[in-house]
C-alpha positions in Angstrom: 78.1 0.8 -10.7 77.3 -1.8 -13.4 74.1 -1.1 -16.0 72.4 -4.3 -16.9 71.2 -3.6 -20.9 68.9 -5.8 -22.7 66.5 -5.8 -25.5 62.8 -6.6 -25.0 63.7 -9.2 -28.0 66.1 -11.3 -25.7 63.1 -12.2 -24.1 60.6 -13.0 -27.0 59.7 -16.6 -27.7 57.8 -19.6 -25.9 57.8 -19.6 -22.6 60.9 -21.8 -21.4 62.9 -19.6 -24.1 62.1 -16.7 -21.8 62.5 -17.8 -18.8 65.8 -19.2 -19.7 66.7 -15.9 -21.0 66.0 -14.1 -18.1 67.9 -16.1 -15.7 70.8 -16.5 -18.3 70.8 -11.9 -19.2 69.4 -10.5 -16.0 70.6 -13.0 -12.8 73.9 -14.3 -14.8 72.9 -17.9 -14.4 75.0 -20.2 -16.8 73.3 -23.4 -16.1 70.2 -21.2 -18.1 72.1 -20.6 -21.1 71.2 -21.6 -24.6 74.4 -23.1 -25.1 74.1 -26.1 -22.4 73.3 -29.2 -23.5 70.5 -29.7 -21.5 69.0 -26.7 -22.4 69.5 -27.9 -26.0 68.1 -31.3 -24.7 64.8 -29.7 -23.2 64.1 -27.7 -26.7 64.2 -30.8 -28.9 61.4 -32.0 -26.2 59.5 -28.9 -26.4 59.5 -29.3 -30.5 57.5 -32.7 -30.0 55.0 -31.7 -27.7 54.7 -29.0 -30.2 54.7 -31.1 -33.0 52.0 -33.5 -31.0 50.2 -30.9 -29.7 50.0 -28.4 -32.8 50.5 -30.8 -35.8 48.1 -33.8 -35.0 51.8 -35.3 -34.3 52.6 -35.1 -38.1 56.4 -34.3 -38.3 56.5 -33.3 -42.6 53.4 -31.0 -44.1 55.6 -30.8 -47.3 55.7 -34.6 -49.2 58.6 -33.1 -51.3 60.9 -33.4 -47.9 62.7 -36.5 -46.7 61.9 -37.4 -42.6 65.9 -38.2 -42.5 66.5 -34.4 -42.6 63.6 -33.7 -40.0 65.1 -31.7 -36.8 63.5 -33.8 -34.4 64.5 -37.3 -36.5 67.8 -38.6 -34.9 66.4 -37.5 -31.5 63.4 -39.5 -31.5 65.2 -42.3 -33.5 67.4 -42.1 -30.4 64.7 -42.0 -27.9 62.7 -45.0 -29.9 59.7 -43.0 -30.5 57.6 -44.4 -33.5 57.4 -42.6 -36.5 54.7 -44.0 -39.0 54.8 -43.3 -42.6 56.6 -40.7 -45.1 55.2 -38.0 -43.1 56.4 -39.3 -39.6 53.0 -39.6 -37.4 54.7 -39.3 -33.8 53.1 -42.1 -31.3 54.9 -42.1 -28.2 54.4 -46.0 -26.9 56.8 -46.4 -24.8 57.3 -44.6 -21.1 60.7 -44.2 -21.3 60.5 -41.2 -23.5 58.1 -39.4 -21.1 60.8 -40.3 -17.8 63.7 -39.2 -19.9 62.0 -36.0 -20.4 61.0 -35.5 -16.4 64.6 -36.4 -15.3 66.2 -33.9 -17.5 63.4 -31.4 -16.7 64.4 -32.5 -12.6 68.0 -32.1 -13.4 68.0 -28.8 -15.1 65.5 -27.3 -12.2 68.2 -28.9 -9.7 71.3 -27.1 -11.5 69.3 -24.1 -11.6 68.4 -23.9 -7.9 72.2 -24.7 -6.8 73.6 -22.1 -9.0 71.2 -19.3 -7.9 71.3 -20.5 -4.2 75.2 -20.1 -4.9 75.3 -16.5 -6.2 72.3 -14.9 -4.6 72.6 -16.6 -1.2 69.1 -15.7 1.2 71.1 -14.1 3.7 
């Protein structure tokens, strides 16, 4: 018989981190683990609702660091979000950014569902 161990630190963090965790340690789901893209994909949008939600939608508190370097730069570069000034004020203007986030959010949930309807069938 096979003993599932974890550690009550694999599931620590923010909510999605958790529940990723869980189905990735305890149900063996790959399409949950922190090394898909998509998972990847959904954290970058977590990090500006945080930003948004947490830091007025200020990306730099410290003047003496470049917005280039900022984590979340390329991505919302990518996306075409507006970033005003040195410190990077976050104003998301355009819808796109919002329907990028619910299809990926769609898409994971559907990968998720096939993979566990696959390995843990209702029988």
């Amino acid at each position: 018989m096979c003993q599932l161990v974890f550690k009550y630190n694999n599931l620590n963090g923010s909510t999605l981190v958790k529940y990723f965790n869980y189905l990735s340690l305890v149900a063996n789901i790959e399409s949950a683990s922190k090394k898909q893209k998509n998972y990847q994909n959904l954290t970058l949008f977590q990090k500006v609702r945080n930003t948004l939600v947490h830091n007025g939608g200020i990306m730099l508190t410290d003047k003496n660091k470049k917005l280039e370097f900022h984590e979340l730069y390329k991505f919302l570069k990518d996306k075409k979000v507006a970033m005003a000034g040195s410190s990077g004020i976050i104003r998301i203007i355009n819808i796109d950014f919002l329907e990028d986030f619910s299809l990926l959010c769609r898409q994971v949930c559907d990968e998720i569902g096939d993979e566990i309807n696959t390995k843990l069938p209702l029988t």
